[in-house]
Steps between C-alpha positions, in 0.01 A plus 500: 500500500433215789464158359196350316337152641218396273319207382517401168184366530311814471505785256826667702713390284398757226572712774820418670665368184882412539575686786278271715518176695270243444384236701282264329329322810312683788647235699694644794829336425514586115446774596761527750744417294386740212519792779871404590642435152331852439709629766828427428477579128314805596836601686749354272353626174409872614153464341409808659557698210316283258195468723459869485564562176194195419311665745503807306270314181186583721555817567137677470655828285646226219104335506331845492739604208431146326126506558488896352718358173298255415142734577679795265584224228069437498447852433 
């Protein structure tokens, strides 16, 4: 997994959770800073891992099971 750069001030935080980097500005040198803090704990951290295995929540297989769960417990 590559690291996440999002705004918090959108809806991408439901998304990118706490294996993202948030800046909270659009202004260039927020976000700047946001990118190279992301870096380095990027590297020292070995998010990798974690990013994948968040990644791995929308996964279109677990939705279509989810959706046909809840259609069979209508019927």
């Amino acid at each position: 997994g590559k690291p996440l750069f999002l705004s918090n001030k959108t809806s991408l935080p439901e998304i990118g959770a706490d294996v993202a980097f948030y800046f909270n500005s659009f202004e260039p040198k927020d976000m700047q800073s946001v990118f190279e803090s992301g870096l380095q704990q990027y590297s020292s951290l070995n998010l990798s891992n974690s990013i994948k295995a968040s990644a791995k929540r929308f996964d279109w297989s677990n939705t279509a099971k989810e959706y046909l769960n809840i259609y069979r417990s209508i019927h």
